[in-house]
N, C-alpha and C positions, 0 to 999 in steps of 0.2 A: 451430491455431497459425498458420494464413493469416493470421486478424484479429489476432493480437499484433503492435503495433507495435517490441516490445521482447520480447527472450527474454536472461537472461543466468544465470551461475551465481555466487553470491556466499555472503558469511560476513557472517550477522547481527549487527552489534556495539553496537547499542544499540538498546533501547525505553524509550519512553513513550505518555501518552495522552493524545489533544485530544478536545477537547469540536464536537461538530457541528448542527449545525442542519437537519432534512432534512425539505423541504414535500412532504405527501402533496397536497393540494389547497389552495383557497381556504382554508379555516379547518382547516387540519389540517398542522401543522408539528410536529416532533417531538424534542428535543436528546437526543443519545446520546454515549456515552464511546466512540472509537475507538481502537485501536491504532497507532502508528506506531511504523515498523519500520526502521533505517539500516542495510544493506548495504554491506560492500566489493566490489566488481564481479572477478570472479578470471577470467571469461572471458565473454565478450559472441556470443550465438548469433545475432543478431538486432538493426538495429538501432544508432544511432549515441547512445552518452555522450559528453558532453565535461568529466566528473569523473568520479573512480575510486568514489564514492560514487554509493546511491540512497538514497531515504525513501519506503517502500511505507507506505497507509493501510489497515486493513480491520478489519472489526469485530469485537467480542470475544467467545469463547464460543461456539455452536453454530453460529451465522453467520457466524463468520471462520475463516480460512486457520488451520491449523498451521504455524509453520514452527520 
């Protein structure tokens, strides 16, 4: 938790999902469907907000977060 520049406790209140673009090398780029995720901020552990909201991204399915 040293390297988090943010730590906070929130309430999920909306998803949807963007489209991304992510280059493994020179000739190897890859578009995937991610998650985004908008939080209301209910208490801040870590870290300065200056909105009572966040929009976390991560990916879907084995490779992304539960929340």
């Amino acid at each position: 938790m040293d390297r988090c520049p943010f730590i906070f406790k929130g309430t999920p209140i909306f998803t949807d999902t963007v489209r991304t673009v992510i280059s493994f090398g020179i000739n190897d780029t890859r578009s995937t469907t991610m998650a985004r995720i908008t939080f209301t901020i209910e208490r801040v552990f870590k870290g300065d907000f200056s909105t009572d909201t966040v929009q976390l991204i991560t990916a879907i399915g084995d490779c992304g977060f539960r929340f």
